[in-house]
C-alpha positions as CSV (number, residue, x, y, z in Angstrom):
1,X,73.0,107.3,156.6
2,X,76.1,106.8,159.1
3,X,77.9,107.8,156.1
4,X,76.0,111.0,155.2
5,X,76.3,112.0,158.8
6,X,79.9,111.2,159.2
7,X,80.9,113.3,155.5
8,X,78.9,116.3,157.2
9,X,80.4,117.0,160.1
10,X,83.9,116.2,158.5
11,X,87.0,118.4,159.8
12,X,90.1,118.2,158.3
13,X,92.5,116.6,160.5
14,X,96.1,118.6,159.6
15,X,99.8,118.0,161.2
16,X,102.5,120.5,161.0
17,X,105.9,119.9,161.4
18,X,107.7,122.8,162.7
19,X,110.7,124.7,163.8
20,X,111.4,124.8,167.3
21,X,112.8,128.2,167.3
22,X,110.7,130.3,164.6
23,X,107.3,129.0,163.8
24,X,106.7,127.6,167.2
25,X,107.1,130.4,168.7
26,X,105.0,132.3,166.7
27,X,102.5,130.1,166.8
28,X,102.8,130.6,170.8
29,X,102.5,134.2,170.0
30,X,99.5,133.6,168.2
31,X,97.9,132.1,171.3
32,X,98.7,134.4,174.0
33,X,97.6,137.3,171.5
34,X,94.4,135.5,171.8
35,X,94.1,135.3,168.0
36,X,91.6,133.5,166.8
37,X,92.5,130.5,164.3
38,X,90.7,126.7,162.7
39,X,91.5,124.2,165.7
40,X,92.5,122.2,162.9
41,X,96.2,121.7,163.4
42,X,98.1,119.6,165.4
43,X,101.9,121.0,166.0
44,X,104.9,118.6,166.2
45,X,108.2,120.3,166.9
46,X,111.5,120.1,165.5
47,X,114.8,121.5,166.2
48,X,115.3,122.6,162.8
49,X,112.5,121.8,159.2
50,X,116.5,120.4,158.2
51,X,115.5,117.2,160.3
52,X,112.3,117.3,158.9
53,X,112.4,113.7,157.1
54,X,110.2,113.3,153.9
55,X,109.7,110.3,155.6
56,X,107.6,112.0,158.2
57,X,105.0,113.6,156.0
58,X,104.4,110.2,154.5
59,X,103.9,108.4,157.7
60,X,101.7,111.2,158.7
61,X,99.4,110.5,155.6
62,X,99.5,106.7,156.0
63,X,98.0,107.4,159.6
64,X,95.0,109.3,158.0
65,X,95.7,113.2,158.0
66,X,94.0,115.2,155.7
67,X,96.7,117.7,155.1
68,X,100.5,118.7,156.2
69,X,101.9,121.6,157.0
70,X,106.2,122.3,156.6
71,X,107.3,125.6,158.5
72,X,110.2,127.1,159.5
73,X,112.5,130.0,159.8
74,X,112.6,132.4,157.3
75,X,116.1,131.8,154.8
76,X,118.6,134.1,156.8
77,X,117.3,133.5,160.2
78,X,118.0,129.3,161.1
79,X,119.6,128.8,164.2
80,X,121.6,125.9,162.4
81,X,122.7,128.6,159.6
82,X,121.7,126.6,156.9
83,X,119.5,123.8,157.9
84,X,116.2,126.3,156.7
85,X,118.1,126.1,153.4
86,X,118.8,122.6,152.6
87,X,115.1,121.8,153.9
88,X,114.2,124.1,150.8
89,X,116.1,122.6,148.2
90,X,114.5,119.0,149.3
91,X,110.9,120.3,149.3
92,X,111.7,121.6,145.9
93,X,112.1,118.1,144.5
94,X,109.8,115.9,147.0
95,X,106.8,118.5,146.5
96,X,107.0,117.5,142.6
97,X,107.4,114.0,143.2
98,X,104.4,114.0,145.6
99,X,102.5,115.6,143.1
100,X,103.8,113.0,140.4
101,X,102.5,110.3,142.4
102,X,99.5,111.6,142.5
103,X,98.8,113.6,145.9
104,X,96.6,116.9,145.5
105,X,99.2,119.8,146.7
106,X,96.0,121.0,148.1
107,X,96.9,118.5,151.0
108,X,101.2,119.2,151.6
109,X,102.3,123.3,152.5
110,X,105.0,124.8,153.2
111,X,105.8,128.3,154.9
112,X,108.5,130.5,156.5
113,X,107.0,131.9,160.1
114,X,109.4,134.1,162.3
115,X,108.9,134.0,165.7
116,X,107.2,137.5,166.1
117,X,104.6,136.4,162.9
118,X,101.9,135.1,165.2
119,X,99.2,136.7,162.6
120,X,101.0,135.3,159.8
121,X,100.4,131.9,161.8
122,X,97.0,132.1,162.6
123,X,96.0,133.1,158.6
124,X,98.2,130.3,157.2
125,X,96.1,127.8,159.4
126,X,93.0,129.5,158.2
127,X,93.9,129.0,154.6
128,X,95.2,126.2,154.4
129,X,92.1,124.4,156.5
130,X,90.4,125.7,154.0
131,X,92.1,124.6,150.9
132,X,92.2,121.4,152.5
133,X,88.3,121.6,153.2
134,X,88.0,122.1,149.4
135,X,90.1,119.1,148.8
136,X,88.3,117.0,150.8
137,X,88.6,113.9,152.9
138,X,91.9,112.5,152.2
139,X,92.1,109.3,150.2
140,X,92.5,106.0,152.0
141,X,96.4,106.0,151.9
142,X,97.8,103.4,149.2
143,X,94.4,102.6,147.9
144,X,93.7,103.7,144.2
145,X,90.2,105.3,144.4
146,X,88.6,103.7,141.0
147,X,90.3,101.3,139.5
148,X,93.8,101.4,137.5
149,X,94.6,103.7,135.0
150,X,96.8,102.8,132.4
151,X,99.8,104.8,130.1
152,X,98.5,105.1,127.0
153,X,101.7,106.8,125.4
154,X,103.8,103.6,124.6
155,X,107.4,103.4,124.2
156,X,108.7,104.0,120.8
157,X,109.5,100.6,118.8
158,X,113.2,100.1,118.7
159,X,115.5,97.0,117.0
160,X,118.3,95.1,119.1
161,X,121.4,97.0,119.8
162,X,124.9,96.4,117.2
163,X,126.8,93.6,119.1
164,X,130.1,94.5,119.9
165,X,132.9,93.8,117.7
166,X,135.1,90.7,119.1
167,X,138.0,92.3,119.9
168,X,136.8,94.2,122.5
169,X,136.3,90.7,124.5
170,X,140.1,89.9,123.1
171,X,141.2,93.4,124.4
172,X,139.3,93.0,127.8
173,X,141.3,89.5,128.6
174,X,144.8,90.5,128.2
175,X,144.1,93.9,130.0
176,X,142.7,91.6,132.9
177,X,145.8,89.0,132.2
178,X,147.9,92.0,132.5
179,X,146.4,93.6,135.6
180,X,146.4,90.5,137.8
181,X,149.6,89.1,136.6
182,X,152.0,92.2,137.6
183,X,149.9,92.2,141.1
184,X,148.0,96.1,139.9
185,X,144.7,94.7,141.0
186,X,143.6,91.7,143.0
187,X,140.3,90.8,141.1
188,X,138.8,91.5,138.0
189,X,134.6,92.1,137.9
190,X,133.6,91.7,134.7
191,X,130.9,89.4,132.8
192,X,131.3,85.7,131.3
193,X,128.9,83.4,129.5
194,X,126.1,82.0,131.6
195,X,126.6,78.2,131.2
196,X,124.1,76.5,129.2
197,X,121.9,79.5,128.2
198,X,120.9,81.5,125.0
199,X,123.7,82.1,123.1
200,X,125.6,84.9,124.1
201,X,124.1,85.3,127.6
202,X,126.3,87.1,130.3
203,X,126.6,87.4,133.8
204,X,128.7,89.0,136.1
205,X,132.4,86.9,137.2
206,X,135.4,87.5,139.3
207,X,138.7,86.4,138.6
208,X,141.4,86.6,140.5
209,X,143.9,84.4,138.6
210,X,145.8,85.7,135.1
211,X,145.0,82.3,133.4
212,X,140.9,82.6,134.6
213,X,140.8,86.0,132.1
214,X,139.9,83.8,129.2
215,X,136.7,82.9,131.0
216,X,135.8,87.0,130.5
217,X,133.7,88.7,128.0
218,X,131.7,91.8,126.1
219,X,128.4,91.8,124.0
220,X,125.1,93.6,123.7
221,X,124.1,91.4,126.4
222,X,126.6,92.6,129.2
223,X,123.4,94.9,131.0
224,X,124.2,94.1,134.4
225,X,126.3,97.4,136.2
226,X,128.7,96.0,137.8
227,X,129.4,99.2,140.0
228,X,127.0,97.7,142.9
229,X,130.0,95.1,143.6
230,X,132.6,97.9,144.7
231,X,131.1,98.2,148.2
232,X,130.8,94.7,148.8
233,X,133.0,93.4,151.4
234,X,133.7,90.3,150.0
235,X,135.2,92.0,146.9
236,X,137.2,94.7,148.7
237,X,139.2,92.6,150.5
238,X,141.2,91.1,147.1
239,X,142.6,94.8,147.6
240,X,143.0,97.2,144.4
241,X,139.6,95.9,142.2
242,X,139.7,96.0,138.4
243,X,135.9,96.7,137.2
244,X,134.5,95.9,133.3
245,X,132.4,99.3,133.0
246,X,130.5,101.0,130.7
247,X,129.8,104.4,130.4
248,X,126.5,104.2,132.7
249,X,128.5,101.9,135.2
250,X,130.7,104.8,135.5
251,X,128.6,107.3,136.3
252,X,127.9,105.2,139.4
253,X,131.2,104.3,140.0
254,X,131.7,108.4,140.2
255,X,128.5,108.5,142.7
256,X,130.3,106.2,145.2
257,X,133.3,108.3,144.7
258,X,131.5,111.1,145.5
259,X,129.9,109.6,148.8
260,X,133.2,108.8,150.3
261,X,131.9,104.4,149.7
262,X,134.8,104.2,147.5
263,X,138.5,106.0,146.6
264,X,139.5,106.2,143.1
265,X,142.7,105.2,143.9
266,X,141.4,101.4,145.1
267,X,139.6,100.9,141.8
268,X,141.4,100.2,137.8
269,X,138.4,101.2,135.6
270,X,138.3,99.5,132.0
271,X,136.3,101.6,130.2
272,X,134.5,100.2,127.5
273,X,132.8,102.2,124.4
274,X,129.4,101.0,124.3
275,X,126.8,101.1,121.1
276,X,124.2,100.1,124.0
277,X,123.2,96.5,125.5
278,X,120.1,94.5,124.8
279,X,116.7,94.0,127.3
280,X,114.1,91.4,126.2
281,X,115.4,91.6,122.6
282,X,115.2,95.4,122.2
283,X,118.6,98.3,123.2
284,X,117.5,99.6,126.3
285,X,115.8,102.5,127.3
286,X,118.6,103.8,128.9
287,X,120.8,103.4,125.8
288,X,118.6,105.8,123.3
289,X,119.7,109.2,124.9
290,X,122.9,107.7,126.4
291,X,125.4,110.9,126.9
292,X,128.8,108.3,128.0
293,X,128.8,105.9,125.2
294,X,132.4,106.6,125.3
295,X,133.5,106.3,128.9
296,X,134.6,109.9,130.4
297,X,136.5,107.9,133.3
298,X,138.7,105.4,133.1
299,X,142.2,103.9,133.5
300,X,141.8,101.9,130.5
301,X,140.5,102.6,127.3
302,X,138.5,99.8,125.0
303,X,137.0,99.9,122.1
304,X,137.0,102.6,119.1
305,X,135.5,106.1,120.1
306,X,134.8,107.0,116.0
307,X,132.8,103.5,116.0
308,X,129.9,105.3,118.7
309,X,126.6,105.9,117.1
310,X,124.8,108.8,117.1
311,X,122.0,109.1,120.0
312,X,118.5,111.4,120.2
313,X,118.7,114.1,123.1
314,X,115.0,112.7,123.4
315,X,114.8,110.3,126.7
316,X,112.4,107.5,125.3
317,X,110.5,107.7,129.2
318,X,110.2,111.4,128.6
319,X,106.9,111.0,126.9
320,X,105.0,108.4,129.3
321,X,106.1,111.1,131.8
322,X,104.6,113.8,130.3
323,X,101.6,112.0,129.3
324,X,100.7,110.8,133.2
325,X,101.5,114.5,134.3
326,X,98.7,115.3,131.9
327,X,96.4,113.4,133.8
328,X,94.2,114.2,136.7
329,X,96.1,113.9,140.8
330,X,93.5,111.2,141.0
331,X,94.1,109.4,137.6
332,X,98.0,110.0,138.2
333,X,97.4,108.0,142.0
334,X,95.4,105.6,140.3
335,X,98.2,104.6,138.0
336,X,100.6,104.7,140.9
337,X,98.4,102.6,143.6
338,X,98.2,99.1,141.6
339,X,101.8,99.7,140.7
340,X,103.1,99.0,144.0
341,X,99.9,97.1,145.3
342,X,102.4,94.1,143.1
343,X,105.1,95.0,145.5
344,X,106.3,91.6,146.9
345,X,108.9,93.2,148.9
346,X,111.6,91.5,147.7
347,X,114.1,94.2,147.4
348,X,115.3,92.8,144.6
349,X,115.6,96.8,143.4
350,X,117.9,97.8,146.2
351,X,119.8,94.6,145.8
352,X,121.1,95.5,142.3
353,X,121.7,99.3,142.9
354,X,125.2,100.4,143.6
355,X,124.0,103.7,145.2
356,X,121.7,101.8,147.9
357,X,124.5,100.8,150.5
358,X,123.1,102.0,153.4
359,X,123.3,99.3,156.5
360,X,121.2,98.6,157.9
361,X,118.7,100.0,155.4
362,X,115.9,101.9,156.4
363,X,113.4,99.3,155.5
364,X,115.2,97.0,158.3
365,X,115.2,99.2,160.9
366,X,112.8,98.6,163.8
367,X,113.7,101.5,166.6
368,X,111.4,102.4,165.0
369,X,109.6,100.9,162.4
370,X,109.3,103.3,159.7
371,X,108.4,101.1,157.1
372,X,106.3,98.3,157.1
373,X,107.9,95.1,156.1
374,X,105.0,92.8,155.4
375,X,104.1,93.3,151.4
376,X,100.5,95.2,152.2
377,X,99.8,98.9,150.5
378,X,100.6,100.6,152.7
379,X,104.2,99.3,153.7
380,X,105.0,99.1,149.5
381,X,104.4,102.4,149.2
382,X,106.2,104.4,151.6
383,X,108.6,101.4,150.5
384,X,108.5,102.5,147.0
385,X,108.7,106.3,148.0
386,X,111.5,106.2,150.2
387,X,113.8,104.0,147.4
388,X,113.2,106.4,144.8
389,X,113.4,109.4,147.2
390,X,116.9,108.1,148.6
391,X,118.2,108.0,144.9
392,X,116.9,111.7,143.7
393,X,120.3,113.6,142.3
394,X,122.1,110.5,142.8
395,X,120.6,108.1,140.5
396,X,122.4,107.6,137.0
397,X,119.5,106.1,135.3
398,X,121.4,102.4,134.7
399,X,117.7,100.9,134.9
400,X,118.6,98.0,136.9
401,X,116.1,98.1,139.4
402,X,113.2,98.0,137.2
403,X,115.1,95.3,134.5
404,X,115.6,93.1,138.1
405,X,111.9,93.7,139.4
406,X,109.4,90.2,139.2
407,X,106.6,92.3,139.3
408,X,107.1,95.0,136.5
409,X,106.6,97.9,138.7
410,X,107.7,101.1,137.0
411,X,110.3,101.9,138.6
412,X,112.2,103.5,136.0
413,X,109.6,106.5,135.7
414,X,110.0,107.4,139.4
415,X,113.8,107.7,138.9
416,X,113.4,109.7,135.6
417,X,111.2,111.8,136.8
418,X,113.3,112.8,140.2
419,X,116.1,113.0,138.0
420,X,114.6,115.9,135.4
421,X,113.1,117.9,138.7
422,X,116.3,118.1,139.7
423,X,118.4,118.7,136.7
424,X,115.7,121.4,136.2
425,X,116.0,122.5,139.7
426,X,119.7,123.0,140.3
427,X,121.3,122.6,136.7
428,X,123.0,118.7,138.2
429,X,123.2,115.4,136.4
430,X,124.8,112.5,138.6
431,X,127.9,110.5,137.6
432,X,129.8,112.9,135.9
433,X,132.1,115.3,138.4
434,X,133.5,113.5,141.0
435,X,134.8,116.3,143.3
436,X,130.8,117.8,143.2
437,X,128.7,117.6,146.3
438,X,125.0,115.7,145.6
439,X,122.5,118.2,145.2
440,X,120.0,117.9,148.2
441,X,123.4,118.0,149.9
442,X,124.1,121.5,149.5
443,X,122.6,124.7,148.5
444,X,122.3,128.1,146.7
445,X,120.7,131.0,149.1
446,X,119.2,131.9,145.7
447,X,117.5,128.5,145.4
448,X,113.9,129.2,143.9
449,X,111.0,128.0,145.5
450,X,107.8,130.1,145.2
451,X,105.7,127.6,146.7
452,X,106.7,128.6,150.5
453,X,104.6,131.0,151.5
């Protein structure tokens, strides 16, 4: 009976995040004018929707709003010139992946209000109260609300990857004899043999002694992308590195390059033309629709370019993706839910990732807490948001972080799917131009997003 009562005389409890200098005002206007408008909204300011953090809207759900409201100056008008404009080109991509992970869009708005649109104000609270009243009580945050669903498009069956012909390992070793004996480079990152496990098994080394090179090799097993060393500081300081890369490992090696981590001139890329690399017995996903099997940066050269096989255009995630954006915002955040629910907050994902630098990172800091560090629902998913957020138009696809997660949490469908909202968005794939800004850090004033009202 509580119950009954409690779902009757429900409101929907709404937060908007707002300009200081447009929509605030208006929505001022809207109260001197004495217009009349659902009490439903609760207004936080901000100098400018460009320091409006994704990371807000999800702390405002986890705290048990029904619905969030983005507004700002209309494009043209920001007091910061642009800041109006780069907000845009985010909410393009996080209002997808919200949706992805399973949040009705009936709950997350955004809107242009000027500071003389006072009416405009007062009938976008209307509607959206209302659309939010159709949408109901929001879900408990992080909890799936009936059990788990499950993918039932599979990943298509495919064999181990050719190994490597030997004398790419041959080639490798006197390139890295070469290198550290006339003084180029002062360490060499490559892989070597792991020691007493299946044959063939590598790991990343480090050598930094001409007669150590023999110790270095190349097969299908090499997986590990050894980009994520480069901004170590226990590595930089042998000087000039020398980095064992493959195509993929490029690509991120351009992404630091890009972001300033790194200078090209501090790093002797051995490119190595790749037929793909092996996980659990099978060529990696990342291999099937792999673009760089022949490295398109590199200071040296290995391997054949005529001996690359041909790949499908056909991403072999593309389908599982498609199949859950089929599905039901309730089915999709049932899916999602028990994913990270196995969270064990290792961070085992950010610890392989050569794009997640950042110190101290954002799940460490505690002036204020923004994340949760405990492994409970709530924490792993705006955990798990925030990770794949930070990597949208940055992330090359390597797999890493879901090959290096205990828990098999699927983290390699978040990362595809940012990655094809923005390729669709703005036309960018990561890892290929060095000189090219990162896409949510720039902007075209013709940017489309009809979803701002």
């Amino acid at each position: 009976m509580a119950n009954e009562t409690r779902e009757r005389n429900w409101e929907p409890k709404i937060v908007a995040f707002v300009c200081n200098w447009c929509t605030y005002v208006g929505a001022d206007a809207a109260g001197t004018s004495r217009m009349q408008y659902a009490p439903n909204v609760r207004i936080i300011r901000f100098p400018c929707t460009g320091r409006i953090d994704p990371l807000f809207i999800i702390r405002a759900f986890q705290h048990g709003v029904d619905g969030v409201i983005v507004s700002g100056c209309h494009p043209g008008d920001c007091h910061y010139v642009s800041g109006n404009l780069l907000a845009r080109r985010r909410w393009i991509v996080f209002r997808k992946f919200m949706d992805f992970l399973g949040l009705d869009l009936r709950r997350l708005h955004f809107a242009w209000v000027s500071a003389t649109e006072g009416a405009k104000w007062a009938q976008l609270v209307n509607e959206i109260v209302e659309e939010v009243r159709q949408a109901g009580p929001a879900p408990t945050w992080a909890i799936p609300t009936d059990g788990a669903t499950q993918i039932e498009a599979s990943l298509p069956e495919i064999g181990p990857p050719p190994s490597p012909p030997p004398e790419l390992t041959s080639q490798i070793r006197e390139l890295a004899r070469q290198l550290l004996g006339t003084g180029e480079v002062g360490v060499v990152v490559g892989y070597e043999k792991v020691t007493g496990a299946r044959e063939g098994a590598a790991t990343p080394t480090f050598i930094n002694k001409p007669e150590d090179a023999d110790r270095l090799i190349f097969n299908e097993h090499c997986v590990h992308n050894l980009a994520v060393y480069l901004t170590n500081p226990l590595v930089k300081k042998f000087g000039k590195v020398g980095i064992v890369a493959k195509g993929c490992d490029i690509r991120s090696i351009v992404g630091l390059i890009q972001e300033n981590q790194i200078k090209r001139e501090d790093v002797s890329i051995i490119g190595v033309v790749c037929n793909g690399v092996a996980v659990n017995g099978r060529l990696a996903d990342k291999c099937v629709a792999c673009p760089v099997k022949v490295p398109h940066i590199y200071d040296h050269l290995v391997g054949d370019p005529s001996s690359v096989q041909a790949t499908t255009s056909e991403h072999p995630l593309d389908a599982q993706i498609a199949y859950l954006e089929s599905l039901s915002p309730e089915e999709r955040w049932n899916f999602w839910m028990p994913q990270f629910a196995r969270c064990i907050r290792c961070y085992a994902c950010r610890a392989v990732c050569p794009l997640c630098y950042c110190q101290p990172c954002i799940a460490e800091k505690h002036r204020p807490q923004w994340i949760p560090t405990s492994p409970h629902p709530q924490g792993n998913l705006a955990w798990n948001i925030i990770r794949a957020w930070h990597l949208a138009g940055r992330c090359v696809g390597c797999g890493e972080c879901t090959r290096a997660c205990p828990v098999g949490i699927r983290l390699d469908l978040l990362n595809r799917k940012l990655a094809i909202e923005v390729e669709r968005a703005f036309g960018y794939r990561p890892g290929f131009d060095p000189s090219a800004p990162t896409p949510l850090s720039t902007h075209r004033p013709d940017d489309k997003a009809d979803f701002i009202r």
